[in-house]
C-alpha positions in Angstrom: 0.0 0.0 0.0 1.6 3.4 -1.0 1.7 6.1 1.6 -1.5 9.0 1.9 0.4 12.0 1.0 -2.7 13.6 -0.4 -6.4 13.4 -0.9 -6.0 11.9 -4.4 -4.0 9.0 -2.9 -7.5 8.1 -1.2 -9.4 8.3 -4.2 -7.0 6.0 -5.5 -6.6 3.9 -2.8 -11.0 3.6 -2.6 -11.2 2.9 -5.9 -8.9 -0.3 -6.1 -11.5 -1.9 -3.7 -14.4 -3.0 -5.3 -17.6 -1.4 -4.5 -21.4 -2.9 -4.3 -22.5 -0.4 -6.6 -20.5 -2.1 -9.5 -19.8 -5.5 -8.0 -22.5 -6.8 -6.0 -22.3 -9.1 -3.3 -18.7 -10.0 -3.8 -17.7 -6.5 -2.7 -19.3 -6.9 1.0 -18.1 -8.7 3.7 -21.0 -10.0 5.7 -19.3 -10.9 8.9 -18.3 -8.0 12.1 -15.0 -10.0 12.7 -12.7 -7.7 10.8 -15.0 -4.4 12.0 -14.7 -5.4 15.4 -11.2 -5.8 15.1 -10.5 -2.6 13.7 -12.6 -0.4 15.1 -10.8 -2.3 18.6 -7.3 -1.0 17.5 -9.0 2.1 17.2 -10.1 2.6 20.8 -13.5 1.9 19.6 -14.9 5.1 19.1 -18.0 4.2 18.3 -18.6 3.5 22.0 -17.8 7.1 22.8 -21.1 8.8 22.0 -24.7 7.6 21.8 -26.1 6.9 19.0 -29.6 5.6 16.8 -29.6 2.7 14.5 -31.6 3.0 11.3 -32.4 -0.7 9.7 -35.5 -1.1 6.6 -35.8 -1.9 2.9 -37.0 1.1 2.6 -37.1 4.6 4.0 -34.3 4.6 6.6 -32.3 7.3 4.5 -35.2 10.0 4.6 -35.5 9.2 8.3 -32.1 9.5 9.2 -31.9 12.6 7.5 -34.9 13.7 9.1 -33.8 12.5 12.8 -30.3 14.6 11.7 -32.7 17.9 11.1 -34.4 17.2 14.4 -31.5 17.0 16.8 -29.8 19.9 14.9 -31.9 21.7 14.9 -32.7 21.1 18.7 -28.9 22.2 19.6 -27.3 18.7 19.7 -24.2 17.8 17.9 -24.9 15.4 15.4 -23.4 13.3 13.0 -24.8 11.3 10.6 -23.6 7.9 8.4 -25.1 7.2 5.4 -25.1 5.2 2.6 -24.6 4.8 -0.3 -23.0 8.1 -1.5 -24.7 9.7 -4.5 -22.5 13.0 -5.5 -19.2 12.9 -3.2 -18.0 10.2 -0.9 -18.1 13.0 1.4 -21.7 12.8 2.0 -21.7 9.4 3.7 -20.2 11.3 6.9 -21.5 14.5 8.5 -21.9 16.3 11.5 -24.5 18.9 12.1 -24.9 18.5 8.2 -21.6 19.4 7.2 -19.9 17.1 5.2 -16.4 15.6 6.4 -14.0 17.5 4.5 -11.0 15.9 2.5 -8.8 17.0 5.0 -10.4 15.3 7.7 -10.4 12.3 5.6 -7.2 12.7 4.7 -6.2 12.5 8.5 -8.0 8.8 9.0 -6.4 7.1 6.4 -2.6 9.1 7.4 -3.4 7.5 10.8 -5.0 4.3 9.8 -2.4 2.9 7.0 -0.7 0.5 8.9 -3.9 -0.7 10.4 -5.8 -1.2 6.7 -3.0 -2.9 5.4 -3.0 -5.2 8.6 -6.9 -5.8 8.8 -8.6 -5.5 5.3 -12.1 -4.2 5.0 -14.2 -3.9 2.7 -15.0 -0.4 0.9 -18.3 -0.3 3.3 -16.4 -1.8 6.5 -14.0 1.4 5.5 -16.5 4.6 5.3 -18.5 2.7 8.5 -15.1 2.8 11.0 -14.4 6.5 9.4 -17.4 7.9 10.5 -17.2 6.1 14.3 -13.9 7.6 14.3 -14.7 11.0 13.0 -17.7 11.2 15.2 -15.3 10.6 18.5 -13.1 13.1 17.3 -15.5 15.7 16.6 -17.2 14.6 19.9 -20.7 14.7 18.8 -23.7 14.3 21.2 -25.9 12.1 19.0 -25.0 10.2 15.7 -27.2 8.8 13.5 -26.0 5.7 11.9 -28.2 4.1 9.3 -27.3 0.6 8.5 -25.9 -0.8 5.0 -27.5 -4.6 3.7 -29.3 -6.1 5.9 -29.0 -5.5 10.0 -27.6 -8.4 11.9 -23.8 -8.7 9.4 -23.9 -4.9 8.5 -20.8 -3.4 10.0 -22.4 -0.6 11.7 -23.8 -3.2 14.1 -21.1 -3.1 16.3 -22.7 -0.1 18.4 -25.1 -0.6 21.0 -27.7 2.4 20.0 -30.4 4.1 22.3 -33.1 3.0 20.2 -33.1 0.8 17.1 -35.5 1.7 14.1 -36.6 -1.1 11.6 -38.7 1.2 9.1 -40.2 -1.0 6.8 -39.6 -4.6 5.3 -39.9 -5.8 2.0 -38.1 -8.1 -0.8 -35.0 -6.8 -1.8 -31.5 -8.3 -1.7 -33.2 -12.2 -1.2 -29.5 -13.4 -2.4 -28.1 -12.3 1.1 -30.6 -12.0 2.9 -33.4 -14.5 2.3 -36.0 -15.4 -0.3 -39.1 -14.1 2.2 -39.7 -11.1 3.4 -39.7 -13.5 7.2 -36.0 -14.0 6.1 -35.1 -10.4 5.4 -36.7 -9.3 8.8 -35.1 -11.8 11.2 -31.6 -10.5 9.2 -33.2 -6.5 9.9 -34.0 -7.7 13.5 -30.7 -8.2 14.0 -29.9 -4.8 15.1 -32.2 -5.2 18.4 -30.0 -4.9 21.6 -30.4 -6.1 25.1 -32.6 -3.8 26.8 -33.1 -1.1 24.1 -36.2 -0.4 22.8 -37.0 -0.9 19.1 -39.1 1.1 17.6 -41.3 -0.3 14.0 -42.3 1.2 10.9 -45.2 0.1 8.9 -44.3 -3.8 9.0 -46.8 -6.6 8.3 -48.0 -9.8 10.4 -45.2 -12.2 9.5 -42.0 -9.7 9.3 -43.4 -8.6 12.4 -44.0 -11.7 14.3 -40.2 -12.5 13.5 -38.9 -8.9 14.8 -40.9 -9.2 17.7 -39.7 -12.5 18.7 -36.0 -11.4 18.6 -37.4 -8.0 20.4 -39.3 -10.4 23.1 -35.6 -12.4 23.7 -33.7 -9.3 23.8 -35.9 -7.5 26.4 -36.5 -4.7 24.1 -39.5 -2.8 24.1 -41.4 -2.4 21.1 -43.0 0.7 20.0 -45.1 0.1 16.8 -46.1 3.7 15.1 -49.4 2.4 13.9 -50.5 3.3 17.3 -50.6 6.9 16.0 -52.6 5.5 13.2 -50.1 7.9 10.5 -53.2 9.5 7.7 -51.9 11.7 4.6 -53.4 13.7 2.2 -51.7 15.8 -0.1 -48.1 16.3 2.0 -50.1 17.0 5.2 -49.5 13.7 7.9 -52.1 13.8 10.6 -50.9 11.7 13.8 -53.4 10.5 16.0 -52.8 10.6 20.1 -52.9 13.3 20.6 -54.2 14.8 17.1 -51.2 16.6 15.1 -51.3 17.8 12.1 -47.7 18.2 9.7 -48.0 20.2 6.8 -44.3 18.6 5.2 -42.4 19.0 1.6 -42.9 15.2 0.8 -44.9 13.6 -2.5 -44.9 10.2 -1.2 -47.5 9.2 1.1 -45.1 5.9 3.0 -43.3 9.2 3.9 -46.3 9.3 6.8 -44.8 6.6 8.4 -41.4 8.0 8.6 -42.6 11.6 10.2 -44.1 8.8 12.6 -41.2 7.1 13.6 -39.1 10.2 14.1 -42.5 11.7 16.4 -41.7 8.6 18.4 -38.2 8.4 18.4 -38.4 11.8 19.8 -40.6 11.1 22.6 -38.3 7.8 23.7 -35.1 10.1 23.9 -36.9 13.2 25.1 -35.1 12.3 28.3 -31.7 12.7 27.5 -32.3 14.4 24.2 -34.6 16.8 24.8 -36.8 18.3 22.4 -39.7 20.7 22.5 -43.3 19.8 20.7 -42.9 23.0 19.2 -39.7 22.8 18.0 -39.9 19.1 16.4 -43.3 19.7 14.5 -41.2 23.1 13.2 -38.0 20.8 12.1 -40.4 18.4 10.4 -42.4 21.2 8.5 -38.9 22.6 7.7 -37.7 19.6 6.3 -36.1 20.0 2.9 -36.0 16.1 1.9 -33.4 13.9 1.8 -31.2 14.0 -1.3 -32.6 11.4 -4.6 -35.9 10.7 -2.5 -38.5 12.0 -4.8 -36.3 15.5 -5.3 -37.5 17.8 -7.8 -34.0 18.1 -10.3 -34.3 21.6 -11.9 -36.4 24.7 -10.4 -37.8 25.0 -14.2 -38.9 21.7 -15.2 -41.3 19.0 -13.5 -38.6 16.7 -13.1 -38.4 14.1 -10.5 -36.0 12.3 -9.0 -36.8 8.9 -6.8 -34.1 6.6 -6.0 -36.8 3.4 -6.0 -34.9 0.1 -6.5 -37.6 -2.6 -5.6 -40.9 -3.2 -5.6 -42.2 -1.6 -2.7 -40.2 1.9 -3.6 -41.3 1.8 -6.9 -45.0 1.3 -5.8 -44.7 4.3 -3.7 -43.2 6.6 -6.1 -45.6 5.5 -8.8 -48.4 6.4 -6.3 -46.7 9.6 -5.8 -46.7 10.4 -9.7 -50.1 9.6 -10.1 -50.9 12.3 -7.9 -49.6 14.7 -9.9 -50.4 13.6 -13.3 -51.7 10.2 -15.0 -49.2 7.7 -15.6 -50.2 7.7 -19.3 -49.2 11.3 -19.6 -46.3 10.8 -17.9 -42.3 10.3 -19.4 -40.5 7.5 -17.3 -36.3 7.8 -17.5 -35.1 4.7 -15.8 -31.9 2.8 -15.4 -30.9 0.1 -13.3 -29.3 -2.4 -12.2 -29.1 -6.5 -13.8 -29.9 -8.1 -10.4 -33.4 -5.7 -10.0 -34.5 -6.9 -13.3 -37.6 -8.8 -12.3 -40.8 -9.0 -14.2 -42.6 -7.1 -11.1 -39.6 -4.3 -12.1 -40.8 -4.4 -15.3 -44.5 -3.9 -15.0 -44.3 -1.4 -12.8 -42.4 0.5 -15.6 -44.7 0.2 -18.4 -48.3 2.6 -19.4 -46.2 5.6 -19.2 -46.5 8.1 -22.4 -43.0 7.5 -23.4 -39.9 5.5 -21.7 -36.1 6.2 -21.9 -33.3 4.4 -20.7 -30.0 5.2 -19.2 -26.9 2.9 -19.0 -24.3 2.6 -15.9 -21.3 2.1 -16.0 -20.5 -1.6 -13.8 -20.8 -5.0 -14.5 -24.3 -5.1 -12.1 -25.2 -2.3 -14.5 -28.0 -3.2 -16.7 -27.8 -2.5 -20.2 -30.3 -2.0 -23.5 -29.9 -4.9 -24.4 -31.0 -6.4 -20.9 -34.4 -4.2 -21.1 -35.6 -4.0 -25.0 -37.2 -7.1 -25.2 -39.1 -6.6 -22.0 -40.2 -2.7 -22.2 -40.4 -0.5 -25.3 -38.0 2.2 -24.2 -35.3 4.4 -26.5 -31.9 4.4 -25.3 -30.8 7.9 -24.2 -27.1 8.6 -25.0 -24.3 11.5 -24.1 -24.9 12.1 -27.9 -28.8 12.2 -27.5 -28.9 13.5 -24.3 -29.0 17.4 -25.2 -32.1 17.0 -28.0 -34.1 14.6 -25.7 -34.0 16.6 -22.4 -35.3 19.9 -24.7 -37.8 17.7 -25.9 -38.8 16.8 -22.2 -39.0 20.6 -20.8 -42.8 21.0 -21.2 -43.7 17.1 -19.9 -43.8 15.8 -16.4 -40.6 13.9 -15.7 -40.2 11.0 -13.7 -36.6 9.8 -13.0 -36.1 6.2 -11.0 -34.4 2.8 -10.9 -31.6 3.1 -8.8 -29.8 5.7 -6.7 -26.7 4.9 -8.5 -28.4 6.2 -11.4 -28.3 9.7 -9.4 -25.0 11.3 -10.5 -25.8 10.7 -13.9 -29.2 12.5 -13.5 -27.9 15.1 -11.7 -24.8 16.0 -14.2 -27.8 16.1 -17.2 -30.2 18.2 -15.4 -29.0 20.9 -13.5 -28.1 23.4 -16.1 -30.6 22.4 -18.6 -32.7 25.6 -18.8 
């Protein structure tokens, strides 16, 4: 392993170790052995600070985000892990929403070389022990750590949180972790710790019979937000005991259940992490959105972004776009990855007025020739790019598929005007 003299020499070094985005499975390393380990030789920061631990197929990104917003907002230090990146490596680690900088990163892997090259993690074993170590260092009150594949082998579960969150379960990486969705939440459950309470998203009879039995064996108290019986209409959630009513920025309605679990997150911690009525329902209404969740692209165009990758996500965001405009009047530009493929994925991407696809970069990457015979769709290129996206500038714009799909989007759209 050369030496980090500079920034560059991380990019470098990051780059030569294969990532899920491009590699799948074989890029992960779904054992805590070598985390442990590491994270030991480090003085275990990740025991310095309290933290919450964010597990779910789906929504755990907008409610970490959300939680971050909360607890800033509130006067707390925060940091926050997240993955995957979709700009800037960067991004993965912040405190009190400020990105690490490259210096700071720099300054792990100076001080960590000799310990990499002893102990070798994988890319996501990597960013996880830089954040415990940069949230020690920056001494933050309350991080926010949301968990990568699964729960019970993610390498963030080497921290014993204040409250776990599962947020929701649903079919999605069945070669790791299962082919039901009783599989995938016994591997979610995973996160439960002795004596801390769990709290549920919107989770169904069997998922939830699994959860609750590791729960019920860990002496962890449940919480189950359907006890607030979560309505929306039209970005407005209405909780229930007592009656509250949040007027929020989000399209999708599953996004009700997430403004749920952060309500009762809240009131869990509110002893050591106190926060006002007042001042959460104000940090919810406030709330931006968390980057690639339904995000609008370009302040002149109806384009959207949602960062759906399985069925459930793309159910929602489909919802969401019906909403706005019938499906049939809608322009779908999708891209994806080979292992998502499906024939659910695929019916859930055809009745739009016109489809376009996108290819990655990536051996998971699907390609046109992977979709053509399944979905009429034209193949939108760096060439064709320019004359398609004018063509798009008076039609409602639905971007999806994959958050890896994000950078892409985002280097297309933002100056278009």
């Amino acid at each position: 392993m050369k030496p980090f003299n500079s920034i560059e020499d991380v990019w470098d070094y990051l780059d030569s170790i294969p990532m899920f985005q491009k590699s799948g499975t074989s890029a992960a390393n779904f054992s805590l052995d070598n985390i442990r380990q590491f994270c030991e030789r480090l003085g275990n920061p990740q025991d310095s600070y309290p933290s919450i631990h964010i597990a779910g197929t789906n929504g755990k990104g907008t409610t970490a985000y959300l939680l971050e917003k909360v607890y800033a907002d509130a006067g707390f230090k925060t940091g926050l892990f997240t993955s995957p990146h979709l700009l800037r490596y960067n991004e993965r680690v912040r405190v009190i929403g400020e990105e690490i900088t490259d210096a700071q990163l720099l300054e792990f892997f100076k001080e960590s070389a000799e310990l990499l090259q002893e102990i070798q993690l994988s890319y996501f074993e990597i960013s996880t022990a830089l954040a415990f170590w940069f949230f020690a260092k920056e001494e933050v009150e309350l991080a926010i750590i949301e968990a990568g594949l699964g729960g019970r082998l993610d390498s963030t579960n080497i921290i014993i949180p204040e409250v776990s969150l599962i947020t929701s379960i649903g079919l999605d990486h069945q070669n790791v972790l299962g082919d039901t969705i009783e599989e995938i939440a016994r591997e979610k459950a995973g996160i439960i710790k002795k004596n801390k309470p769990v709290v549920l998203g919107n989770i169904p009879g069997g998922p939830l019979n699994e959860i609750s039995k590791v729960a019920h064996k860990e002496d962890a108290q449940v919480y189950k937000i359907e006890s607030l019986r979560p309505e929306w209409s039209n970005g407005v959630v209405l909780l229930h005991a007592p009656s509250i009513q949040l007027k929020t920025i989000f399209k999708e309605s599953v996004n009700k259940w997430n403004v749920a679990i952060v309500w009762v997150v809240a009131d869990i911690l509110n002893t050591k992490f106190k926060v006002e009525k007042e001042q959460l329902l104000r940090s919810i209404e406030s709330f931006t959105g968390a980057p690639g969740r339904f995000e609008k692209l370009n302040r002149g165009f109806e384009w959207y972004f949602s960062g759906s990758h399985n069925a459930q996500a793309l159910k929602s965001s489909l919802a969401a776009v019906e909403q706005m405009k019938p499906k049939a009047e809608t322009v779908l530009v999708f891209s994806g990855m080979k292992d998502k493929l499906t024939p659910d994925f695929f019916d859930h991407l055809r009745g739009f007025k016109k489809a376009y696809f996108i290819e990655q970069d990536g051996e998971r990457a699907a390609k046109f020739e992977n979709i053509s015979q399944f979905i009429d769709a034209e193949l939108i290129s760096e060439n064709t790019k320019e004359i398609i996206l004018n063509e798009l500038k008076t039609e409602l714009v639905i971007f999806m598929g994959s958050f890896y799909f994000y950078p892409i989007v985002k280097r297309w759209t933002t100056n278009v005007s």
